[in-house]
C-alpha positions as CSV (number, residue, x, y, z in Angstrom):
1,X,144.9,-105.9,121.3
2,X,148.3,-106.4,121.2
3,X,149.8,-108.6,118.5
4,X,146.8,-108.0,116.3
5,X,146.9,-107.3,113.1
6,X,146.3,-103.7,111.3
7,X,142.6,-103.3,109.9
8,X,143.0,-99.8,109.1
9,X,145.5,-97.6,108.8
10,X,145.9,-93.7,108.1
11,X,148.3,-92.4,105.6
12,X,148.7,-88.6,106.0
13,X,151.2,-85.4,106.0
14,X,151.6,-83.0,109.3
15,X,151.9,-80.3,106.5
16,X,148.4,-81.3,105.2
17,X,145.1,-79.1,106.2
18,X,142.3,-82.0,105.3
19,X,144.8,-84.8,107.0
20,X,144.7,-82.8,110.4
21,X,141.2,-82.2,110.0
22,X,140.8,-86.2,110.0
23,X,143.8,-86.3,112.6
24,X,141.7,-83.7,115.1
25,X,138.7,-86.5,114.8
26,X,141.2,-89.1,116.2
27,X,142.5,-86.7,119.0
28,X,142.0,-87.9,122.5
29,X,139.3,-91.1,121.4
30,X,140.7,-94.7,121.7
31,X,140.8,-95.5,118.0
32,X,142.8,-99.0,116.4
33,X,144.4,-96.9,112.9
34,X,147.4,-97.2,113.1
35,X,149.3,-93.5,111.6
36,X,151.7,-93.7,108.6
37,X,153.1,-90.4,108.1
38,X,154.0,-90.2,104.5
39,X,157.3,-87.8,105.4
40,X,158.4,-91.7,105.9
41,X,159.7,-92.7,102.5
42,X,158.4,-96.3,103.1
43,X,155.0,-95.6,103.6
44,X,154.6,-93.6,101.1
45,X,156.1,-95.8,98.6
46,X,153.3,-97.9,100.5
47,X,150.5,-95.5,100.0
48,X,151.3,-95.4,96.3
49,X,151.9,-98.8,95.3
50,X,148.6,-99.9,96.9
51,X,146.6,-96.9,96.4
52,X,147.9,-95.6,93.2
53,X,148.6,-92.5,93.8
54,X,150.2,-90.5,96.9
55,X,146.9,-88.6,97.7
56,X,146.1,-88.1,101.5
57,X,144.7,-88.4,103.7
58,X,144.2,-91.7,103.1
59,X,142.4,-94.7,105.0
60,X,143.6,-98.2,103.9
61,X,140.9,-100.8,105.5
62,X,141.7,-104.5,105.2
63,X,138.7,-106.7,105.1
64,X,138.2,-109.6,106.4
65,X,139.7,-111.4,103.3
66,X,142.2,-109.2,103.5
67,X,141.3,-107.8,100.4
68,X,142.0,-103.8,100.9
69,X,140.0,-100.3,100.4
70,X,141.6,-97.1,99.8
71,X,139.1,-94.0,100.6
72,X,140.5,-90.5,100.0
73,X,138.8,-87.2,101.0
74,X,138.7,-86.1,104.6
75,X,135.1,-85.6,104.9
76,X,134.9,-89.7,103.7
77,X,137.0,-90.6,105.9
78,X,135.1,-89.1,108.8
79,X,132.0,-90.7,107.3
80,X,133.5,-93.8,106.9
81,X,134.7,-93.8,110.7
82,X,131.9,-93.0,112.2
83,X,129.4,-94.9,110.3
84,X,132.1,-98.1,111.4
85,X,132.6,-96.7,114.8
86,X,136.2,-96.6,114.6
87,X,136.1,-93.6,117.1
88,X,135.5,-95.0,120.9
C-alpha cells in the first residue's frame, strides 16, 4: 500500500554472500521489505544505532507497538519470512 508505513526492512551489502542468499529469496515474489543497502552511510549508521552492531544481513521488524526486532543470520531470516509469509 502506498503511504504505509515500513514493517520490515532489509539491511544488507551487494558485496555480501549470506545477504544475496536472503536477496535471491526476495527475487521475482511480491514482498513489502523495503532494502537498505548499507553502502548508504545513513542506513548503516541506522543498522548500528538500532541493532548494535553493523552485522548483515539484517531484518528490522516493527511490531505493532512499534517496538522493533533485529534478526541476523541468513538462514533466520529465511525462517523468519516464511514462517510470517512475507514472500507472496
Amino acid at each position: 500500500m502506498p503511504g504505509s508505513p515500513v514493517q520490515h526492512a532489509l539491511y544488507f551489502s551487494r558485496y555480501c554472500y549470506f545477504c544475496q542468499k536472503v536477496l535471491m529469496k526476495l527475487r521475482n515474489r511480491d514482498h513489502r521489505i523495503a532494502l537498505r543497502d548499507i553502502a548508504d552511510h545513513v542506513h548503516r549508521a541506522e543498522l548500528i544505532e538500532g541493532g548494535g552492531k553493523g552485522q548483515v544481513p539484517c531484518l528490522l521488524v516493527y511490531s505493532a507497538d512499534q517496538s522493533q526486532l533485529w534478526v541476523y543470520e541468513s538462514d533466520d531470516i529465511i525462517k523468519y519470512m516464511e514462517q510470517h509469509r512475507l514472500l507472496a
